[in-house]
N, C-alpha and C positions, 0 to 999 in steps of 0.2 A: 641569521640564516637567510639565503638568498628567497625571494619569490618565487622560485623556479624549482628549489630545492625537493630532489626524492630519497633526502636521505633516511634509512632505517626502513623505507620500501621496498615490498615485492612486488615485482609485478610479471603475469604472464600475459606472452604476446601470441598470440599464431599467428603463422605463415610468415614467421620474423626471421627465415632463412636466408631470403634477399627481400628487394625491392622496398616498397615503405615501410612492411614489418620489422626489417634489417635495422631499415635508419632508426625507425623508431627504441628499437631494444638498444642498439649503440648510442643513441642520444639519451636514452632515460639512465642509461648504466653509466652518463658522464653525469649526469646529474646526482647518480650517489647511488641509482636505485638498484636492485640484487632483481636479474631480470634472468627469464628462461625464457630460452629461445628454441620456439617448436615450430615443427615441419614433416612433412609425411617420412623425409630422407635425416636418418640417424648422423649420418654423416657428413650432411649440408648444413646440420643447426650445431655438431661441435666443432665446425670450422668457424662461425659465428663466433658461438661460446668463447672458445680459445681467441679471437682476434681482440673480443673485450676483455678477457680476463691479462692477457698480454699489453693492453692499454692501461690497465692499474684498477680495472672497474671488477666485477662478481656479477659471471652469469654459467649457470647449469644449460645442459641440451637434454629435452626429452623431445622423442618423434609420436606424432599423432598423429592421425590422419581424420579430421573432423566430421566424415561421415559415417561416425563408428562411437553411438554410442559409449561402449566400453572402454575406449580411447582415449575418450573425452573422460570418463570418471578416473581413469587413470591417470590420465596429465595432470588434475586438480588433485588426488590424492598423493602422486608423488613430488609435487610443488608445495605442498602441506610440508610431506614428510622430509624432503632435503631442507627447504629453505623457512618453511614455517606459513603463518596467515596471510593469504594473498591480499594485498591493498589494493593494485592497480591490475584488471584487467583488460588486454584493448584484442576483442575479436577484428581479426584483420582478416582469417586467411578466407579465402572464395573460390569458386570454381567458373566458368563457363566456354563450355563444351559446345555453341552451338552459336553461330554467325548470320543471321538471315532474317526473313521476315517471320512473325511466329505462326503465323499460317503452314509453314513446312517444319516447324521443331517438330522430331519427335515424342512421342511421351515420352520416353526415357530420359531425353535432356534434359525436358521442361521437370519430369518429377527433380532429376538430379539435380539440378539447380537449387529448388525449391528446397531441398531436402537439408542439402549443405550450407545454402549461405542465409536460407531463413532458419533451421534447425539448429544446425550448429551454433548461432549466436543465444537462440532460446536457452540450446541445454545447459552450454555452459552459464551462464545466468542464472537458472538457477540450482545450477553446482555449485557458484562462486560467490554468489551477492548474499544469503543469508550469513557465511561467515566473516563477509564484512561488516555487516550492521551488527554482528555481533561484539568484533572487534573496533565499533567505537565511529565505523561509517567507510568510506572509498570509493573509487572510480573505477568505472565502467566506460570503453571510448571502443566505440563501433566505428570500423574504417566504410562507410558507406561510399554512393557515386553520386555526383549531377546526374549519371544516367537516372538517379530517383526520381529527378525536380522535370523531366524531361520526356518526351515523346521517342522512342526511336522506332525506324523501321528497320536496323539489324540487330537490337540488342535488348527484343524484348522481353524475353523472360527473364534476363539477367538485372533489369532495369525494375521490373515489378518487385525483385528479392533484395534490391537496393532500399525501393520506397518502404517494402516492407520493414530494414532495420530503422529507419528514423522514428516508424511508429512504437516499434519496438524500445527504443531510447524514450519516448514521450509514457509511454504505458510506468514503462519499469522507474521512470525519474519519477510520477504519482505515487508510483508502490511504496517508494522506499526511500523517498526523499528525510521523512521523520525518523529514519534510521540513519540518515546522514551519508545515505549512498548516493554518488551523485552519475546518472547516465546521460551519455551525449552523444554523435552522430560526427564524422569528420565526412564530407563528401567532397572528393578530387574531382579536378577534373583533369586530361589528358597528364601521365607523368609517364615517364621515361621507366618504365619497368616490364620484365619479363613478359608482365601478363596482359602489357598492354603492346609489346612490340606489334601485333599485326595492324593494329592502328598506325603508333607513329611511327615504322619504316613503311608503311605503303603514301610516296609522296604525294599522291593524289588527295588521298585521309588526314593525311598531316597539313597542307598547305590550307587544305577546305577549313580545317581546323584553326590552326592557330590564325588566320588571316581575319577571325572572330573573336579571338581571344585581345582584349587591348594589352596587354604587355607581348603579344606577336612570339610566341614563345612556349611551349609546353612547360611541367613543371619538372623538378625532380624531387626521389624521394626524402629527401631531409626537408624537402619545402614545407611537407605534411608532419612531419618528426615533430617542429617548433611547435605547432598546434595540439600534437597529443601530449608533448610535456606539458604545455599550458595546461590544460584540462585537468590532467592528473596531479600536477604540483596546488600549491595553495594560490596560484596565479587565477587559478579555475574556480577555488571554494564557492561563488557563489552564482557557477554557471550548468544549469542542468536541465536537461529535454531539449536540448538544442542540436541543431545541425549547422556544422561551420562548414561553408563552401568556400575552397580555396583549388579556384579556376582560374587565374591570371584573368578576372571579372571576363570572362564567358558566358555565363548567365545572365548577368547582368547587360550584354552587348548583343549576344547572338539573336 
């Protein structure tokens, strides 16, 4: 069997309707694995669903919308009941509502922020991780940002709920490492998707940008896919609390 291989796994992904969630549920679902693909829009995750099931892979659509408690015990209660014990879950989906310095966020954005992309990863965690260690151990892959590792003066509440999931990933890989559950941190930098269009089409953001990055280049979303298969397959087994930064070395140069 391959090192790579997810066969006889589930895995749930949110916000795997597009962007890196997409890649990542099409790329795990090549690797064998029986993947649900959720998103606030019913009908954006079974065009998903149907594109992989249509490629010879096994994946279900449920819609959530992750700031919704209930939603959330729902996705993991009907991810049980269709497809069985969840192995791999990779919270992806995020929100951010708000572009500027945090001196003018409102509370509202600053709470909303707070609420979904640090809440959201908490609850489901622990809706999802006791019934992996029960079943024998599995993965947990938080799509974080460099905005974690980093200062901004536009993206700063969204940048604190960043750094927030890699602690997150450190806390919960302590917990539950002896249970065989293993939590990590993926942090992007600049990729070609939806939620980061206001970024790489305004050319002034983009060129400031990649002109620091040494491969001169943004990423796309499968660039990250590679890395969450890693993590979750047995490529991963003996990697946990960690944050993989995969910037086109941004970090590293900026």
């Amino acid at each position: 069997m391959s090192l790579f291989s997810l066969e006889n796994k589930i895995a749930l992904i949110t916000g795997s309707s597009k962007g890196i969630g997409r890649a990542i549920a099409e790329h795990m679902a090549e690797q064998g694995a029986k993947v649900v693909v959720s998103s606030r829009n019913q009908d954006a995750c079974e065009e998903v669903a149907a594109g992989i099931n249509g490629q010879g892979g096994e994946a279900i659509a449920l819609a959530c919308n992750i700031n919704y408690q209930e939603q959330l015990e729902n996705l993991v209660t009907q991810t049980q009941k269709q497809l069985g014990s969840i192995n791999i879950l990779v919270c992806n989906a995020a929100l951010n509502p708000y572009f500027g310095p945090s001196q003018d966020i409102p509370d509202e954005a600053f709470e909303k922020i707070m609420h979904a992309n640090i809440g959201s990863v908490h609850r489901l965690c622990q809706l999802v991780i006791p019934g992996m260690a029960e079943g024998g151990g599995g993965s947990v892959i938080i799509i974080s940002s460099i905005g974690g590792l980093k200062g901004s003066d536009k993206l700063g509440a969204y940048s604190i709920s960043k750094a927030a999931d890699m602690q997150i990933a450190r806390n919960l890989a302590v917990e539950w490492g002896p249970k065989n559950v293993r939590v990590n941190c993926i942090a992007p930098g600049l990729v070609r998707t939806d939620f980061a269009r206001a970024l790489w089409e305004n050319p002034e953001i983009y060129e400031a940008t990649v002109s620091k990055y040494p491969l001169r280049r943004i990423g796309e979303p499968h660039e990250i896919a590679g890395a969450a298969v890693m993590l979750a397959s047995s490529a991963g087994s003996f990697t946990t609390g960690q944050t993989i930064v995969i910037d086109g070395g941004g970090t590293i140069a900026g």
